[in-house]
C-alpha positions as CSV (number, residue, x, y, z in Angstrom):
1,X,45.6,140.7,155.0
2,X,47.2,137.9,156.6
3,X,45.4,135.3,155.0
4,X,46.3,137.0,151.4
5,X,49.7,136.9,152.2
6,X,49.3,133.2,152.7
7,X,48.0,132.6,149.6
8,X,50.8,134.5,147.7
9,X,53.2,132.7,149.6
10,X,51.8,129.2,149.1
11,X,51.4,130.2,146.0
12,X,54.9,130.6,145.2
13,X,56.8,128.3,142.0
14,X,60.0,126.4,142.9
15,X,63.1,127.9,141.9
16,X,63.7,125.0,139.5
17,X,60.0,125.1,137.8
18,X,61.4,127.7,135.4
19,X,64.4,125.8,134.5
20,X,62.6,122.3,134.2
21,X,60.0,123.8,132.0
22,X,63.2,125.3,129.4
23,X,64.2,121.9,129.4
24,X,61.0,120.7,128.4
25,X,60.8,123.2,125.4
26,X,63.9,122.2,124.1
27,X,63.5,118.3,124.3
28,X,59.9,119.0,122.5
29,X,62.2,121.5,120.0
30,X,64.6,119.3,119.3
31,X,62.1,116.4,118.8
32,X,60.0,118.2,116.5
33,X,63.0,119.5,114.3
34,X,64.6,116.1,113.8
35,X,61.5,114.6,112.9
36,X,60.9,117.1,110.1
37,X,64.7,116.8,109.0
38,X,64.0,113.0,108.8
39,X,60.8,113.3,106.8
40,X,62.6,116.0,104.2
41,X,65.3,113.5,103.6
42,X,63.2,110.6,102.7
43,X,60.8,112.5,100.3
44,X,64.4,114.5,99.2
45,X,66.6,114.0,96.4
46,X,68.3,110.4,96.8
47,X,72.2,111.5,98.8
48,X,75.0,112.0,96.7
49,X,77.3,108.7,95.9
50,X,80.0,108.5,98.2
51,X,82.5,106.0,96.2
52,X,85.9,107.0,96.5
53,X,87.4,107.2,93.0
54,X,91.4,106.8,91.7
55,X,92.0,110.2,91.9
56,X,90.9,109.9,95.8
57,X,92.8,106.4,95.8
58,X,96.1,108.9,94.7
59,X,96.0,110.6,97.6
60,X,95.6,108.2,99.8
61,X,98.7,107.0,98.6
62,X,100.8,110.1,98.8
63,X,99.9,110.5,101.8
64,X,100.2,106.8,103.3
65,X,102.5,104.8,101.2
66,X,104.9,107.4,99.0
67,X,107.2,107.5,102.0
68,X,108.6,104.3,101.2
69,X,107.3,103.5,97.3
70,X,107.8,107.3,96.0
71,X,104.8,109.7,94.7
72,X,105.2,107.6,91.3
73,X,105.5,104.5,92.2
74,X,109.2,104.4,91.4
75,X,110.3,103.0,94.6
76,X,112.9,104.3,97.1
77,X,115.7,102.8,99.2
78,X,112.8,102.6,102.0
79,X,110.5,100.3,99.9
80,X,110.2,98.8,96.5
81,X,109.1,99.9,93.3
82,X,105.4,99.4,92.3
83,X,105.1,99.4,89.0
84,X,103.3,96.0,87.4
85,X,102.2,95.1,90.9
86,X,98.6,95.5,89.6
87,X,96.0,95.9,91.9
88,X,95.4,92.5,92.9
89,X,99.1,92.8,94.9
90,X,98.0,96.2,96.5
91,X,94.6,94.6,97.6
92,X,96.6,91.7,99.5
93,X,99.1,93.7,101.2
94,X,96.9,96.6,102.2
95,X,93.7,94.3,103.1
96,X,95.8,92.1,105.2
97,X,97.4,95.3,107.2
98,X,100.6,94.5,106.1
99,X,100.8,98.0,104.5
100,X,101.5,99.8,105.3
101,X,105.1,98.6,107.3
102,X,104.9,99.2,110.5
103,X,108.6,98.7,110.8
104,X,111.6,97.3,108.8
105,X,111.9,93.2,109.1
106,X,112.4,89.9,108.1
107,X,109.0,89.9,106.4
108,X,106.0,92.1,106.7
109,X,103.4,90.6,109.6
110,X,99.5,90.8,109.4
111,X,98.2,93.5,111.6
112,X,94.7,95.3,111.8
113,X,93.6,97.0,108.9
114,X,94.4,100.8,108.9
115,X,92.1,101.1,105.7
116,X,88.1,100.5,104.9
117,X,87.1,98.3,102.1
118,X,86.0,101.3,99.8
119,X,89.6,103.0,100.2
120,X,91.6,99.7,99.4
121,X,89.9,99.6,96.3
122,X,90.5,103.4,95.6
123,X,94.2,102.7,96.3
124,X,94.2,99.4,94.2
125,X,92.4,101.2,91.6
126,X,95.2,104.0,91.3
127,X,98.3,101.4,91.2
128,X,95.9,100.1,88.5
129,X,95.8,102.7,86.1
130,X,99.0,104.1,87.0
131,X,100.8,101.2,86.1
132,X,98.5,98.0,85.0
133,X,99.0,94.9,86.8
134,X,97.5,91.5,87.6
135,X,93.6,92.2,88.6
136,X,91.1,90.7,90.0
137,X,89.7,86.9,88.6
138,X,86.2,86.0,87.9
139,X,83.9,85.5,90.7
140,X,83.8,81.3,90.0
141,X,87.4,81.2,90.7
142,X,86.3,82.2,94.5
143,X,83.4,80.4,94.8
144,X,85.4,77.3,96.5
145,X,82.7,75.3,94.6
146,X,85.8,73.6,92.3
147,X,87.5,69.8,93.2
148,X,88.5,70.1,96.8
149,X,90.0,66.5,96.3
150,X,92.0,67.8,93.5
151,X,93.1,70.9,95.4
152,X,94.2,68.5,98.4
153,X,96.7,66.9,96.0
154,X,97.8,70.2,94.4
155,X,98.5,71.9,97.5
156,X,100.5,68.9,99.0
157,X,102.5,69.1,95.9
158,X,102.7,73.1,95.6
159,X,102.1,74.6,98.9
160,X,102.4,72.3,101.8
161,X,106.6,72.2,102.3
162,X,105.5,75.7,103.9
163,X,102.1,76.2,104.7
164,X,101.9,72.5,105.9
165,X,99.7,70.1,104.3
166,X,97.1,71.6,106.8
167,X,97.6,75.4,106.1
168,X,98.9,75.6,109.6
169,X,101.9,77.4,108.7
170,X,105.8,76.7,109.0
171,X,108.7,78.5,109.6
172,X,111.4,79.2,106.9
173,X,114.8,80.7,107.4
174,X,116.2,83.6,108.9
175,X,113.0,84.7,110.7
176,X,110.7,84.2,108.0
177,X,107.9,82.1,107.8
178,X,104.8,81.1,106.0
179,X,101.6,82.4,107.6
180,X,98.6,79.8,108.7
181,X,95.7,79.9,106.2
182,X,92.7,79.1,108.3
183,X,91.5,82.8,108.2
184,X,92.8,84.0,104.8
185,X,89.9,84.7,102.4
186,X,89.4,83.2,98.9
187,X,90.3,86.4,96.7
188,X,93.8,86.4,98.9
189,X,94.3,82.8,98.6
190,X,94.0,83.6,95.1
191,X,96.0,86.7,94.8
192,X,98.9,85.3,96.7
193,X,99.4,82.6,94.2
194,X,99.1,85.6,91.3
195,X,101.4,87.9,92.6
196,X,103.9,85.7,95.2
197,X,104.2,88.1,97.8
198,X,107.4,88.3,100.0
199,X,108.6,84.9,99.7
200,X,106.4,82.8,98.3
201,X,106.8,81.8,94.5
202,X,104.3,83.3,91.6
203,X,101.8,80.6,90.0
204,X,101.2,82.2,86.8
205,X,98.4,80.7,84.4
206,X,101.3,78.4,83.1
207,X,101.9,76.8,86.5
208,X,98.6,76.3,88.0
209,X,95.5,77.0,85.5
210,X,92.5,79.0,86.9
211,X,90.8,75.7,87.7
212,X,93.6,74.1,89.5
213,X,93.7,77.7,91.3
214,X,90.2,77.3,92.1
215,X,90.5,73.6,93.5
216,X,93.2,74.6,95.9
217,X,91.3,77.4,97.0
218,X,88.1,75.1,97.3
219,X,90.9,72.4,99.6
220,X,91.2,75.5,101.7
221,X,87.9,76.8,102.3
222,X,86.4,73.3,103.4
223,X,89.8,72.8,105.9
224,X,88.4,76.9,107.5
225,X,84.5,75.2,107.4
226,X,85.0,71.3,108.7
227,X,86.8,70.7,112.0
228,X,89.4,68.1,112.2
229,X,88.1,64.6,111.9
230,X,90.4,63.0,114.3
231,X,89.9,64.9,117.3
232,X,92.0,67.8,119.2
233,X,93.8,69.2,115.9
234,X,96.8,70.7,118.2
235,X,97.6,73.2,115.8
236,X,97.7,70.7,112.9
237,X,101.7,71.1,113.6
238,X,101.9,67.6,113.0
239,X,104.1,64.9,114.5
240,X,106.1,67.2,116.5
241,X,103.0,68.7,118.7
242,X,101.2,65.0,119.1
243,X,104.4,63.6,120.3
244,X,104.9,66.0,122.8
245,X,101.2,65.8,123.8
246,X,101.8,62.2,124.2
247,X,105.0,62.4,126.3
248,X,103.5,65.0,128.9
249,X,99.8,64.1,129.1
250,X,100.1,60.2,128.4
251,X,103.4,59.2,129.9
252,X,102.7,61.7,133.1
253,X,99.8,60.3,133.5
254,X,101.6,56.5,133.4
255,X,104.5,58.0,136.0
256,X,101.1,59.9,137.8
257,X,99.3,56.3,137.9
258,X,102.2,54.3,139.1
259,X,102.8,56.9,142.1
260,X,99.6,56.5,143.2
261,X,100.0,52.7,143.5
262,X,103.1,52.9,145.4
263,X,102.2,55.5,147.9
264,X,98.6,53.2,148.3
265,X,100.4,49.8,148.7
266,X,102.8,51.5,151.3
């Protein structure tokens, strides 16, 4: 008898058998199932498109931007009216974060995007056919393959009393300024010149042609791709930053140099 009691007793499971061997079941479960629902929906029907249309671009809308430019587009005392902006204007200030306003301002700053690609085009697609506007230009106009020579030249004329002749940027007056170009993309290169947000002028067809458009976007794009030439660009600010660089860095190092001899000879 004591020996059978032994046994039973040896023979005992751990208390956390039972739960390890649940756990087990459901891993295997679980495994099983997703593999099944994986194999069902590649031999399934192809999934339903999921591209946002104008109708979803018009909610959007109310319900981000017709605070400020009304549920028609009419504009308030907030924010301006939208009709004729097209949706080439709603694709540069939306893609760019700049709508919507985060607050009232001199001009409205770049911030990160509060949109994704398929609902900026939703939202640029309602402006559209609500009220028509400039659109979007053919894709060799962005393919920065055009004269980057001749886009140098027309930018210097054009562009460069604000952007600099580097698209570094500038300031303008009272707390305005014109925003570096060495990130902006080609179809927002392009629709700036189209639509003249905030400050900047509007280059209609009769100002610069869709060439000349595409030349200076062409000037642009190789300035983003090829570093600068002479060295440490320093902003491409121009005289003004190498000047100070000079007077700190080379004439300390002069005042530096001529220390070092004194304090030696003594």
């Amino acid at each position: 008898m004591a020996r059978e009691k032994k046994r039973r007793s040896t023979g005992r499971r751990s208390p956390l058998a039972a739960a390890a061997l649940i756990g087990i079941g459901l891993l295997l479960t679980g495994g099983a199932y997703a593999g099944a629902s994986a194999a069902m929906a590649s031999t399934g029907q192809p999934a339903a498109s999921t591209a946002l249309t104008a109708d979803d671009g018009k909610k959007l809308f109310q319900a981000n931007c017709a605070t400020c430019h009304g549920l028609d587009l009419q504009g308030t005392e907030n924010g301006p009216s939208l009709y004729g902006v097209g949706e080439l204007s709603v694709h540069f200030q939306v893609s760019t974060g700049r709508m919507p306003l985060q607050m009232q301002g001199p001009q409205a700053p770049q911030k990160p995007v509060q949109f994704t690609e398929e609902q900026i085009a939703a939202i640029a697609a309602y402006v559209q056919s609500t009220s028509p506007g400039p659109t979007f230009p053919a894709a060799q106009v962005l393919d920065a393959q055009g004269d980057a020579a001749h886009g140098a030249e027309l930018f210097r004329i054009n562009c460069a009393m604000c952007h600099n002749v580097a698209g570094a940027g500038g300031a303008l007056t009272e707390g305005k300024y014109a925003p570096n170009l060495h990130t902006t993309t080609p179809l927002n290169m392009y629709a700036a010149m189209v639509t003249g947000p905030q400050n900047m002028p509007v280059f209609n067809d009769m100002n610069l042609t869709q060439e000349e458009k595409r030349d200076i976007i062409s000037y642009l794009v190789y300035l983003q791709q090829n570093e600068s030439p002479g060295g440490f660009s320093l902003g491409s600010l121009g005289p003004v930053s190498e000047g100070l660089f000079i007077w700190i860095f080379g004439i300390g190092s002069l005042i530096a140099l001529t220390v070092w001899i004194t304090a030696k000879s003594n």
